[in-house]
C-alpha angles and dihedrals in degrees: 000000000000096000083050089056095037081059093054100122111234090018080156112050089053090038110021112189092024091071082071092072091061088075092049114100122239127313095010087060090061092045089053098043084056099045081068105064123098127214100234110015102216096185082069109089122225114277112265113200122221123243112287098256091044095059084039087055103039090048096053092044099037112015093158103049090041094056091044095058090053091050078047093052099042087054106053086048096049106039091177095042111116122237092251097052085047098057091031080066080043085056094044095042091052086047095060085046090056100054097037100040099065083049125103094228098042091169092055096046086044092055098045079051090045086068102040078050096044083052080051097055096040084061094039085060093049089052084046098055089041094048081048092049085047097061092039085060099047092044102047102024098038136226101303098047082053099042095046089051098049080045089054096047100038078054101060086039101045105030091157095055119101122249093242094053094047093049087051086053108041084052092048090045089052086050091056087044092061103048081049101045081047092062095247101147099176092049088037091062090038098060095040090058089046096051090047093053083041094061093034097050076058106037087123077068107048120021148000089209108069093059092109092040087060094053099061129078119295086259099051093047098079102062102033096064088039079068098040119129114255117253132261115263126235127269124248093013099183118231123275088221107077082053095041115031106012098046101092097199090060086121089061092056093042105043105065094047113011088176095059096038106051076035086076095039089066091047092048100045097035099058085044086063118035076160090076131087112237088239100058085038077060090051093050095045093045084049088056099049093044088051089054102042080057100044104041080054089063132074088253117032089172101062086037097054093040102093093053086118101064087037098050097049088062087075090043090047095056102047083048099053091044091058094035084050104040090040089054094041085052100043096041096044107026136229100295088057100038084065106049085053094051087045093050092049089050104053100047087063103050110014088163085079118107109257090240095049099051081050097056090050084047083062109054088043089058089051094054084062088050094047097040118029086063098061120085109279104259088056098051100077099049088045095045093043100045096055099038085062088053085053087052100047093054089056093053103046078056083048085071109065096018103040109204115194135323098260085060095050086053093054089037092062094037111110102275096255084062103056102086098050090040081048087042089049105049120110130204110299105251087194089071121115114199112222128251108298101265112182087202074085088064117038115136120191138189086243087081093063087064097039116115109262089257092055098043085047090046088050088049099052089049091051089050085055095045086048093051088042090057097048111015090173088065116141124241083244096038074051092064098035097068093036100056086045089057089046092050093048090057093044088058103033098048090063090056126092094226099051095169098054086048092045086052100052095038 
């Protein structure tokens, strides 16, 4: 496929460097192709559908050419997106034509189903940021940081299942993974497919849930169990402390095969809380192992590991108090708020940042309260944790070619269960110097009276950055202060007929 690309006649003049991987030899020619892609194509305009006969027609006289146009459209769209989560959307797409085409009002019917569809891609890009995040993950962090969080995870979805039959799955799940994260589309689809007949041919064994998933056609499957509840767990499961902390002889079982060991830990501790995030059920792991590499050196492991409890809920403890204290923060105070408090703790971090991009992480910060506050209690922390490491993780993938501060570089290269509570934890960087003042921060125009509400909002949030920017020791009150006067100035001068004049001696 490669050779095929490396032919195309004028590869340079439509991608320019990327022409340059076509003289590196295999598999460092494929690594270079995908280092290329970028996760939302802005040069691609929005897709624009065709009148409602038109796509009717066009469906009954040429089905094949018209969805793959729409498999042509979503991909290039959607440049991590895996093959399966693509023609599962093909699937979706022909079975709104279906059922529109043969109605007398076809546009009505198409755009009820637009928004069904629009609900669809919505969730297709947040399999495709997940699926990116996955093969992050894989790449930076290796094969057992990969295979002990979708152990993790397969365990709090499927608690019933048995330990041998979640290990197969979560290898043959990192072996997917790998054709996908390669960029081998047709592989990618195969083993999909081979995984997910896999799991159905076995449903009795893992969940009572999929049942329905299993029953649809080999495109729809994937995503549909990707979304699965997940299962309910067992009754009377028995505590994990009497095996793991008051067993005295837990070194014996350690020592000869740690993998396996802490392999069944995950498994043990993960289908007991389906209320944890998978990355607090790795700290805790990583607490535990820790724990156990100090204590079975000493003359007595047993009296050494026996406070794990009280070590191990710390972690417990803070990733509890974070959620508690950002969800009430979100639903007490709202979105605008939330924000602006987001926005001032960020900035204070890591001021080096560029006003629009710590806006933009603002943002998606702001977009984790409004995913996850609103969902019952014992799903918010797996939801919250689990995006704000995909916003993390994007920083510091950024973090590589544009290094920020020190106290960044030090989250970046934690373990990556780490990242969030060392990110959580960060104060403002005392080692930051403000620029020189420049008033051009602060020039306010009459212009902003007549902007449209999102754009004076947007202009307000940058000035708070630039504020903190400027003073990053500023006090929660000095804070205020400066903000209600803002609010106030525009308030007055945007009554006046010379706004300017006003803006300038306010």
């Amino acid at each position: 496929f490669l050779d095929e690309i490396c032919q195309v006649d004028k590869l340079r003049d439509s991608y320019g460097n990327m022409a340059d991987c076509c003289g590196k030899p295999d598999p460092e020619r494929n690594q270079c192709f995908l280092s290329f892609k970028v996760h939302q194509p802005d040069f691609i305009a929005p897709y624009q559908r065709p009148a409602a006969d038109v796509i009717c027609n066009e469906y009954k006289d040429q089905r094949v050419q018209l969805l793959g146009h729409f498999v042509y459209s979503v991909a290039r769209r959607n440049p991590f997106l895996h093959a399966p989560a693509i023609l599962g959307l093909a699937a979706e797409y022909e079975n709104a034509l279906k059922s529109c085409c043969p109605e007398s009002d076809i546009g009505a019917c198409l755009d009820a189903k637009v928004q069904q569809i629009s609900v669809i891609k919505e969730r297709a890009k947040h399999i495709g940021v997940k699926q990116k995040h996955g093969c992050r993950i894989l790449e930076h962090y290796g094969e057992r940081t990969f295979q002990a969080s979708k152990l993790a995870r397969m365990s709090q979805k499927y608690p019933n299942a048995p330990f041998a039959e979640l290990v197969k799955m979560v290898h043959d799940v990192k072996d997917v993974y790998k054709e996908c994260c390669e960029g081998d589309m047709i592989e990618c689809v195969d083993d999909w497919s081979e995984v997910m007949n896999s799991l159905c041919s076995k449903q009795d064994v893992f969940s009572s849930k999929i049942k329905p998933c299993c029953e649809k056609p080999v495109v729809e499957r994937t995503k549909c169990i990707i979304e699965a509840d997940f299962d309910d767990k067992p009754d009377n499961l028995p505590s994990l402390v009497e095996k793991y902390i008051q067993d005295k002889e837990v070194c014996k079982s350690y020592e000869p095969n740690h993998d396996a060991f802490l392999s069944e830990f995950v498994y043990e501790y993960s289908r007991r809380h389906p209320e944890f995030s998978t990355e607090l059920i790795l700290r805790i792991v990583k607490g535990y192992e820790t724990l156990l590499d100090k204590c079975c050196k000493t003359d007595n492991p047993a009296t050494c590991y026996g406070k794990a409890v009280e070590e191990l809920n710390k972690h417990v403890k803070e990733t509890q108090d974070l959620v508690k204290t950002n969800c009430e923060l979100f639903n007490t105070h709202g979105e605008a708020d939330f924000l602006k408090e987001v926005l001032v703790r960020y900035t204070k971090k890591m001021p080096q940042v560029s006003t629009d991009t710590l806006l933009e992480i603002g943002k998606k910060m702001t977009a984790v309260g409004t995913k996850c506050c609103s969902l019952p209690e014992q799903k918010r922390m797996s939801c919250s944790e689990h995006y704000l490491s995909m916003v993390i993780e994007d920083m510091c993938k950024r973090q590589e070619s544009t290094p920020i501060n020190d106290q960044v570089s030090q989250c970046c290269n934690e373990l990556y269960s780490y990242r969030r509570p060392c990110f959580s934890a960060m104060g403002v960087d005392t080692k930051y110097v403000p620029p020189p003042f420049d008033p051009m921060m602060f020039n306010f125009e009459g212009k902003m009276c007549d902007a449209p509400p999102a754009e004076r909002e947007e202009g307000q949030l940058k000035l708070l950055i630039n504020l903190i920017k400027r003073k990053p020791q500023m006090t929660e009150e000095q804070l205020k202060t400066i903000t209600g006067g803002f609010t106030n100035m525009m308030d007055k001068c945007c009554k006046q007929s010379d706004t300017d004049t006003c803006f300038g001696e306010e």
